[in-house]
N, C-alpha and C positions, 0 to 999 in steps of 0.2 A: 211862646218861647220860655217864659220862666216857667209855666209847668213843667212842661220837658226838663229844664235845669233841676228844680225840685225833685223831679221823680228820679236824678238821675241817671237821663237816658243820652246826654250827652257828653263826652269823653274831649278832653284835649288833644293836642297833635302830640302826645306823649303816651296817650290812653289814659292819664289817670281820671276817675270822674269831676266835673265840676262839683267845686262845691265853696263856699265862703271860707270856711278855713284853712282851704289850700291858699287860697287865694288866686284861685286860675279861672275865673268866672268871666265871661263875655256880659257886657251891658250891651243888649239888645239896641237900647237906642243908637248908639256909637253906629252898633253896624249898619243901620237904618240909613244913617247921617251920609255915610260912606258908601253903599252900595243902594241903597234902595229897601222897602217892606218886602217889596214882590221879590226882588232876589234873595233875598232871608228866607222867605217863605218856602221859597222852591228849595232853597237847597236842604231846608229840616225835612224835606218829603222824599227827596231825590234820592235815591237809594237806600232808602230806610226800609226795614221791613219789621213787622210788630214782635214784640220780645226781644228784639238784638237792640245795644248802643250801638250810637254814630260817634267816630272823632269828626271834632270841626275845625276845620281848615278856613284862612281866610281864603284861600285859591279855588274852594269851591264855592263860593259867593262871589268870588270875582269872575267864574264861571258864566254864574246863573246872572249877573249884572250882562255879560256879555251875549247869553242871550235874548236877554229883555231888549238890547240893543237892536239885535237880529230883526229880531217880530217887526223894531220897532220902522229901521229903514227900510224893510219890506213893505211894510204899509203906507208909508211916504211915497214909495216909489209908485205903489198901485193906486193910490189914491191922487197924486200930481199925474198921472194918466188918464184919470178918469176925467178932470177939470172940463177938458175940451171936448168927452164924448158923453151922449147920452149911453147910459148902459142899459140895454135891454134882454132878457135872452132868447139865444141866437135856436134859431130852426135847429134840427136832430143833424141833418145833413153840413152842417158849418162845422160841426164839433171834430176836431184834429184827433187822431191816437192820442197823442202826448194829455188834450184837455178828456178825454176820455178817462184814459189811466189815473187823473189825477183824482178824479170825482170819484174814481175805485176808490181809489186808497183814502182818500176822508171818510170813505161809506163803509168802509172796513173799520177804518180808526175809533169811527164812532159805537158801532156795535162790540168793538171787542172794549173800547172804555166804558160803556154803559154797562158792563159784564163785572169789570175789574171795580167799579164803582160800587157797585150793588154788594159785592163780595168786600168791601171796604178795603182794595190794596189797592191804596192810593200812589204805593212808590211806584209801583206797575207802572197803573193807568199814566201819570206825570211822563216815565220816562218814555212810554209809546209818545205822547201827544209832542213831547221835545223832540223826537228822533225825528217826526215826520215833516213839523215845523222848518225845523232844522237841513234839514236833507234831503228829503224828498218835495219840499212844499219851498223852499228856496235856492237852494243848491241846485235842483232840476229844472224844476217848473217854471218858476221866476224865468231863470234864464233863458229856457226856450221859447217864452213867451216875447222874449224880448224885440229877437227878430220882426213877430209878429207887427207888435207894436210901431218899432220904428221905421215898418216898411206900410204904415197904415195909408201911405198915398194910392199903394199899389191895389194894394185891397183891404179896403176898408170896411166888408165885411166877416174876414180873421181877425180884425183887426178887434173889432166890437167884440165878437164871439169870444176872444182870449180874456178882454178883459172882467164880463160878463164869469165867463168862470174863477178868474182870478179872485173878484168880490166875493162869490160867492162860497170857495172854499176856502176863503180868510176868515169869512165871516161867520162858517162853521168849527174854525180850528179856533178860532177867538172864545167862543162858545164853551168847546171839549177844556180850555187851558184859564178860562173862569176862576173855576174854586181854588186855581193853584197862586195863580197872579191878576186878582181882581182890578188893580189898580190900573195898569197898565193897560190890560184886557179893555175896560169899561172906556177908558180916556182913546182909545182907536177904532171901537165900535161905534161910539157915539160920532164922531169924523166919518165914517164908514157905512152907516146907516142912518142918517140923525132923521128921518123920517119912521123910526119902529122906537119902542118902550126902552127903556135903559133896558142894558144886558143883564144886570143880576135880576130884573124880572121878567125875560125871554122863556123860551119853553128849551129844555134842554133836546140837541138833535135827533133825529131818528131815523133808524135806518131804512136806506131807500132802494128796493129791489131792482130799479128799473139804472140805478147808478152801477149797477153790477158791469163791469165790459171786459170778458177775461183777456178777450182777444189784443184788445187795446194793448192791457196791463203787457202781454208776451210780447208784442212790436216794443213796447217802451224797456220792457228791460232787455231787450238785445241792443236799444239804442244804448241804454247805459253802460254794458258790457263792451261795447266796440268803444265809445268813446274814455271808457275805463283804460283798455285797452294800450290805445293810441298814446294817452298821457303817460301811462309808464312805459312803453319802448322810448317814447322820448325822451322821461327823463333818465331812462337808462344808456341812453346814446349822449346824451348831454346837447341833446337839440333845443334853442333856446324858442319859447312861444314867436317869435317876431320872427321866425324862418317857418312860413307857408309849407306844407306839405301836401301833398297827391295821393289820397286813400282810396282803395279799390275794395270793394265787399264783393263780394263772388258767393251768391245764395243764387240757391234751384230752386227754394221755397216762393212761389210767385207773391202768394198772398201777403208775406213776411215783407219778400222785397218790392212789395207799394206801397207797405206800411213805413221802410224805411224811407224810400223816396219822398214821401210826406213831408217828414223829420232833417233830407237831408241840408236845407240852411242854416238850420238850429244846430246840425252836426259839425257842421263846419267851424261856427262860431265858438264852439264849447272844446273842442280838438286843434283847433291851431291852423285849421286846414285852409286852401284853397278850392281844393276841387275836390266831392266825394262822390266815385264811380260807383255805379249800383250794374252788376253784370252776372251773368250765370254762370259762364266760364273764364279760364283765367287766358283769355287772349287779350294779347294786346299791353299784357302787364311783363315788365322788363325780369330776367331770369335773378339779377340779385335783389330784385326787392324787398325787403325785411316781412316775414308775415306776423300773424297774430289770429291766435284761434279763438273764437266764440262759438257759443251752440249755434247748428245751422248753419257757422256761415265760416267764410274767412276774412281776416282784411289784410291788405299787403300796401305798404308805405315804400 
């Protein structure tokens, strides 16, 4: 951090440069005190790109504090689920679309950060590895998982297989977000794994052809589009989540709508819904029901 201050390369929330005789200079440690190292760190990366100054904000540290939090109750959450199961992984056959698509998306993340790394743009690599963590890796996943889990009486071999990829692509994203936030990183893998080497001397990921599942990847992003969807008709209707709703998807795609059907508990829970009809035509659904277009398909509320 004081290099950077030194050379100049960071800017106040007014643009002028740091420097002692202004006297508009951050002591590092402060912010340390108050947000953490790993959220300092991230945020001198986070949008930086080499030859430009950053202004610094306290709001973008209290940012990167907030997603250090993220990671953090996600890993709470997967790892107070594992307590009571043994995690093994699960046959080819148990694996859901949704745990398919996710293993995509880390085995993409990984080859394009191994790329951006190599090429040293590190603000890149940073913002992929936050975005996926953040959204794709908790925002989706997590949660779809969740049905999984709390219905583990029912079947209790989803139940393994979810969390089986859960570990697993934690514990590759924990890996890609290392050099950014070692502190953090290292203090949730060692919880996470505590039978393998400490992470800073892990072998960095690598991509794995056989994690490729395009098909997956298309059922999941038509699940996110519909339930995309559904959450802004309602919050354009001012329907509040605690009013149940009746969703009809009307796809002729067969393949698509098994894929959905898979998915549809998880949809329900993540839309507000009661009931989600999976049908090819639109019978049986009432003439003013609001629709909603996605590729492929429709859905009508």
């Amino acid at each position: 951090f004081n290099t950077v201050l030194i050379h100049g390369l960071v800017r106040d929330s007014q643009g002028r440069k740091m420097s002692k005789s202004l006297g508009n200079g951050i002591d590092p440690l402060e912010i340390i005190d108050q947000y953490g190292a790993d959220a300092l760190r991230l945020t001198l990366v986070t949008g930086n790109a080499p030859g430009n100054d950053m202004r610094f904000y306290n709001e973008r540290v209290e940012a990167s504090r907030n997603f250090a939090n993220k990671v953090w109750n996600a890993s709470r959450f997967i790892m107070m689920n594992m307590e009571k199961n043994v995690v093994e992984e699960p046959e080819d056959f148990l694996l859901k679309p949704a745990d398919r698509w996710i293993l995509s998306k880390v085995n993409s993340l990984t080859k394009e950060m191994t790329e951006n790394m190599d090429k040293f743009e590190l603000g890149i690599a940073v913002q992929k590895v936050h975005d996926f963590i953040w959204d794709e890796f908790c925002d989706w996943y997590v949660e779809i998982a969740k049905y999984r889990i709390y219905h583990a009486e029912e079947d209790s071999q989803s139940a393994q297989c979810v969390l089986w990829v859960l570990k697993t692509v934690l514990g590759q994203a924990l890996k890609l977000l290392h050099p950014f936030m070692p502190f953090i990183t290292e203090e949730i893998y060692g919880a996470l794994v505590p039978e393998e080497e400490s992470l800073m001397m892990s072998k960095w990921p690598e991509y794995k052809e056989e994690w490729e599942f395009p098909r997956a990847t298309e059922v999941m992003e038509h699940v996110k589009a519909i339930t995309r969807g559904i959450r802004n008709m309602r919050a354009e209707m001012n329907v509040p989540n605690s009013r149940k709703a009746t969703a009809y998807v009307v796809c002729e795609d067969e393949q698509l709508g098994s894929g959905l059907a898979m998915l549809s508990n998880a949809a329900q829970n993540m839309a507000a819904l009661n009931k989600l009809v999976l049908q090819k035509t639109t019978e049986g659904i009432a003439e003013d029901a609001v629709s909603i277009v996605v590729p492929d398909a429709t859905v009508y509320l």
